[in-house]
C-alpha positions in Angstrom: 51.7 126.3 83.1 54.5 128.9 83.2 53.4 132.7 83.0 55.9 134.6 80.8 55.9 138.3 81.8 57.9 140.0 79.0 58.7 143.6 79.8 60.6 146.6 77.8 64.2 146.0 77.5 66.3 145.1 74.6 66.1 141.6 75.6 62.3 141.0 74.7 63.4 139.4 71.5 64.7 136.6 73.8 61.8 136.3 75.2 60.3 134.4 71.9 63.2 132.0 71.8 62.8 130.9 75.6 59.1 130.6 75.4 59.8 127.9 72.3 62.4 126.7 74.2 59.7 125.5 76.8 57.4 124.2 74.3 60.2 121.9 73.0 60.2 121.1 76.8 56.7 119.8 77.0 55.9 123.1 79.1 52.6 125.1 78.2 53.2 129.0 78.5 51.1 132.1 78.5 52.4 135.3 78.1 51.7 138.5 79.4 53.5 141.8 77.4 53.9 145.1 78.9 53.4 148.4 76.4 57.1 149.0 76.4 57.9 145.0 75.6 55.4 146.1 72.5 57.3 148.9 71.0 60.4 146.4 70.6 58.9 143.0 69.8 54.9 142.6 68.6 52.6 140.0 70.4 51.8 138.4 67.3 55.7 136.7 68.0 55.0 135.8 71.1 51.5 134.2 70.7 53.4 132.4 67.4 56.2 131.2 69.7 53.4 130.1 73.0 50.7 129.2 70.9 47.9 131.1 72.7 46.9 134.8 72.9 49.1 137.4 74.2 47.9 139.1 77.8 48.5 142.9 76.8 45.7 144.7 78.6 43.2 144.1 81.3 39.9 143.1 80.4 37.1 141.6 82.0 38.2 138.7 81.6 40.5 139.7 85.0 43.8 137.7 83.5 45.1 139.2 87.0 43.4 136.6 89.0 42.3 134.3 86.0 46.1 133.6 85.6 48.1 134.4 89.4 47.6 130.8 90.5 49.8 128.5 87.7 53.1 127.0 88.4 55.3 129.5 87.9 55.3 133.7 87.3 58.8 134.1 84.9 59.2 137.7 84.3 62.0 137.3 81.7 63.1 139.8 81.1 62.6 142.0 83.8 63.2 145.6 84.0 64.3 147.8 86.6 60.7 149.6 86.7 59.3 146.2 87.2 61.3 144.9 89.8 60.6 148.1 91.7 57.3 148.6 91.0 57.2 144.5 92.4 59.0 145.7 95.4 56.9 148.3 96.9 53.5 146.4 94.8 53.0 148.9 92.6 49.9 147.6 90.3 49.5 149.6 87.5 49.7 147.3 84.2 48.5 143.9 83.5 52.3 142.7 84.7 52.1 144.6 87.9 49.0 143.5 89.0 49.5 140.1 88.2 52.6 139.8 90.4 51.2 141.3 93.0 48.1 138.9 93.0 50.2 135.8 92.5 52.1 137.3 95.6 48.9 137.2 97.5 48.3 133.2 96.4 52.3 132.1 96.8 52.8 131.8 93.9 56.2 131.1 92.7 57.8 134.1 90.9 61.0 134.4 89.0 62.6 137.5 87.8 65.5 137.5 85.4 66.9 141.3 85.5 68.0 142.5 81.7 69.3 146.3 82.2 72.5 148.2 81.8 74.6 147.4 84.9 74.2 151.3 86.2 70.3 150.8 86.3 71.2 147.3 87.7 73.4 148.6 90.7 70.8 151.3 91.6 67.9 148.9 92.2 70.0 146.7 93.9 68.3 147.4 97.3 64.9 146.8 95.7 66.1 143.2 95.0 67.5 142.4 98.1 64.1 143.7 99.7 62.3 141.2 97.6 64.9 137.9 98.2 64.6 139.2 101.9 60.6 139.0 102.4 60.9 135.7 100.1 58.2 136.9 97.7 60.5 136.4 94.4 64.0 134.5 93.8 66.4 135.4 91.0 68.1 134.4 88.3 71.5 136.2 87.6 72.4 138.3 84.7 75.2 137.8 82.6 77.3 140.4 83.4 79.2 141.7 80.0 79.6 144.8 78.3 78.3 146.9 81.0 75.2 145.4 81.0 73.4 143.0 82.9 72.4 140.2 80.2 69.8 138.2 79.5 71.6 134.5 80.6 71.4 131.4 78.6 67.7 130.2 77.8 68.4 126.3 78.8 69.8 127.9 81.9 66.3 130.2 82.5 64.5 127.2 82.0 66.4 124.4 84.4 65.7 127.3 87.0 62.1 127.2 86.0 61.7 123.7 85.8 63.1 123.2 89.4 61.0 126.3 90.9 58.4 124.2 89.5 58.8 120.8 90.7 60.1 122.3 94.5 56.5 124.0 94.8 54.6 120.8 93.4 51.3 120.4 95.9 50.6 117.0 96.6 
């Protein structure tokens, strides 16, 4: 099962059409939301588009640790807070903590950064921290506009599917 951790940039609503995008992929997804992903798209999309219920708050129910040991952690799209907070494991929202317990089990984590390219360039270093201590890999933006774009959804998902299949345990 693929995590989906969609976080608050303008590219959330892309985050519905790649999470049906593995479904038609035979791929089972859960989704976490941060608070900012919920001002610009409601859960209610995302558990439509995933088919199960949408991870916006801690519980009880510790969906930190409950969920930090599936196939793959896709943050999609990922924000420059996130990536930072991620680079100096920052836990301080369900998405936060998340990453940094999946960290802590190898788990397989994917960012794809969505951000105007000025916000891009200045976390730059934080990224290059993270591909350097091997914690996280990358997909690249689209670079257009000024901004750094949410790239295709077939290509997101290829990525995925070959994070997946490299970190297959016998």
């Amino acid at each position: 099962m693929i995590i989906l951790c969609v976080t608050g940039s303008v590219a959330a609503s892309e985050a519905i059409k790649l999470a049906r995008e593995f479904r038609r992929n035979d791929v089972e997804v859960k989704c976490f939301m941060s608070e900012a992903a919920c001002d610009l798209i409601h859960p209610n999309s995302m558990e439509f588009a995933t088919g199960k219920e949408v991870v916006t708050k801690l519980t009880g129910d510790i969906e930190h640790v409950k969920y930090s040991q599936e196939d793959l952690i896709l943050v999609a799209p990922a924000t420059a807070n996130t990536i930072s907070k991620f680079a100096y494991k920052i836990a301080d929202n369900p998405i936060s903590t998340l990453l940094i317990t999946a960290y802590g089990h190898d788990t397989p984590i994917i960012f794809v950064p969505s951000m105007h390219d000025s916000m891009f360039k200045a976390i730059s270093e934080n990224i290059e921290k993270i591909k350097n201590e091997g914690s996280a890999t990358f997909i690249n933006p689209r670079m257009d506009e000024g901004k750094a774009k949410f790239p295709s959804k077939e290509d997101i998902v290829l990525e995925s599917l070959r994070t997946i299949n490299l970190n297959k345990k016998d």
